[in-house]
C-alpha positions in Angstrom: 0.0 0.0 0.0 1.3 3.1 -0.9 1.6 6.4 1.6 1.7 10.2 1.6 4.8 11.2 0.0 7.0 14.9 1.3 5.2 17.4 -1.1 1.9 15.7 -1.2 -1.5 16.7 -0.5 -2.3 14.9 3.1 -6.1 12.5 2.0 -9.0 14.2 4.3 -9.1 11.6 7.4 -11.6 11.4 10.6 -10.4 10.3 13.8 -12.0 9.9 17.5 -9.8 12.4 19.8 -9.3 12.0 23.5 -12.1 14.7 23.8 -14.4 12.6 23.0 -15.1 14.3 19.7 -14.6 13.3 16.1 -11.8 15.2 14.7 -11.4 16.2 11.0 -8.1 16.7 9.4 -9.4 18.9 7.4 -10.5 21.0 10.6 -6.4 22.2 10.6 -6.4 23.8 7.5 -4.7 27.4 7.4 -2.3 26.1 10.5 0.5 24.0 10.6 0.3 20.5 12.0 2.8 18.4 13.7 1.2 14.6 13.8 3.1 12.5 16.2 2.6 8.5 15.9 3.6 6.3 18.7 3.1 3.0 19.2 1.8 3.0 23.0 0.7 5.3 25.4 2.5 4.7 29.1 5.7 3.6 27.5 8.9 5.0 28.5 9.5 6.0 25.3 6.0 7.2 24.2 6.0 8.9 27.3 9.1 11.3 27.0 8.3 12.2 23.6 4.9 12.9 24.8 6.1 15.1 27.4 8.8 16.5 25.3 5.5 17.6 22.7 3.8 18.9 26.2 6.7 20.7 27.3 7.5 22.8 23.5 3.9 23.2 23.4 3.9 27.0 24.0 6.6 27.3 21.3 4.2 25.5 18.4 1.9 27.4 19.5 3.8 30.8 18.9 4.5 29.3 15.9 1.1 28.4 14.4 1.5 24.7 14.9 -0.3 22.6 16.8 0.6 19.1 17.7 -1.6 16.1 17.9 -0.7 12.5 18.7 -2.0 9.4 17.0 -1.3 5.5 18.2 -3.5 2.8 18.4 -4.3 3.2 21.9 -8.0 3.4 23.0 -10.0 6.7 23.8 -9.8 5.2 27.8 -6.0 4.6 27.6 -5.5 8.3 25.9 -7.3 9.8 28.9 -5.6 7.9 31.4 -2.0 9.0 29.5 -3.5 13.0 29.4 -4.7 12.9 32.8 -1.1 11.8 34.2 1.1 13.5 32.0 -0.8 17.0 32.0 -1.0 16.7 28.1 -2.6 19.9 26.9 -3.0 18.5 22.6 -5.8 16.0 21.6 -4.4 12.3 21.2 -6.3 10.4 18.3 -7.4 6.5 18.6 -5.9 4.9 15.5 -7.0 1.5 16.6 -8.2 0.2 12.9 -4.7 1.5 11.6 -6.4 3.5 8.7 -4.2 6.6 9.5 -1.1 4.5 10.4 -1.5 3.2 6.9 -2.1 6.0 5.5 0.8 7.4 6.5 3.3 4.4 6.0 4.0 3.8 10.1 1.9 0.3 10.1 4.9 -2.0 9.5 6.3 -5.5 10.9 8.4 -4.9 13.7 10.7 -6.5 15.5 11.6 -6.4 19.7 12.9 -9.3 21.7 13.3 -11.7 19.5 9.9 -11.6 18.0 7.7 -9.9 15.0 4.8 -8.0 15.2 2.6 -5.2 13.2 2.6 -2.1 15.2 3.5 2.0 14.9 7.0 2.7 13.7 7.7 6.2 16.0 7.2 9.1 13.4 6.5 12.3 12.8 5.2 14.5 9.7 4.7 18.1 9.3 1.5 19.6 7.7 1.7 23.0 5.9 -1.4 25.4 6.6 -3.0 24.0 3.1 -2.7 20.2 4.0 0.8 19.3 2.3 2.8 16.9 3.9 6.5 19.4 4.0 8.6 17.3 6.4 8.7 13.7 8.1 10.7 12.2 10.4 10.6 8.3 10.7 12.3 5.5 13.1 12.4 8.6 15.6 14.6 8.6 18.1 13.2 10.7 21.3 15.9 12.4 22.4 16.3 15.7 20.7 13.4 14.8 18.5 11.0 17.7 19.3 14.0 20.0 19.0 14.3 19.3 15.7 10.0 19.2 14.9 10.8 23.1 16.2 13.2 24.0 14.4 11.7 22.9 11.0 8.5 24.5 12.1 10.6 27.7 12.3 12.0 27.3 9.2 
């Protein structure tokens, strides 16, 4: 299956947020968008970037940019993650994978030995008229959402 390429108009998409409300894609148009995927909310890993995207929040802001998170996680498990990590962005339930797919981050993974489909960490930048400008995939947390800045800037 092919995915949204760099330069790319981003495919309209509806999601259930952790607000309880259906949320558009197209409902970002004329900002910027930094769309987060992570495979698992509580995770270590999931969890610092998470907090990382919490703690530049202000900046994106400033910035026109606002950050959302997708993973296949559950609307109860994204609450549960907001509530005890003060996240102040919606977190999307991908849990049929449509988005994932869509953007190319539903792949066979590997971890202890064994292989399994889940969310490759990755991160993609919308312009404000829905083009896909930047992505970042296999992410590595540290110094990740420095960089997301940074090309927001840009």
């Amino acid at each position: 299956m092919s995915h949204v390429q760099v330069g790319e108009k981003v495919a309209n998409f509806k999601l259930l947020a952790s607000s309880g409300e259906e949320v558009n894609f197209e409902d970002y148009k004329g900002k910027k968008l930094v769309i987060y995927f992570y495979p698992r909310d509580m995770t270590p890993g999931c969890t610092a970037e998470s907090c990382d995207f919490r703690d530049f929040n202000g900046q994106f802001a400033e910035n026109g940019t606002e950050v959302v998170g997708i993973s296949p996680d559950d609307l109860a498990s994204h609450g549960q993650f907001i509530s005890e990590y003060n996240l102040p962005f919606l977190l999307l339930s991908d849990t049929e994978h449509t988005v994932s797919e869509q953007f190319g981050v539903w792949k066979e993974l590997s971890w202890g030995g064994k292989t399994f489909l889940g969310v490759e960490r990755s991160t993609f930048l919308i312009d404000e008229e829905g083009v896909l400008v930047r992505e970042w995939r296999s992410v590595s947390v540290e110094g990740h959402v420095d960089e997301v800045l940074a090309a927001v800037k840009s």
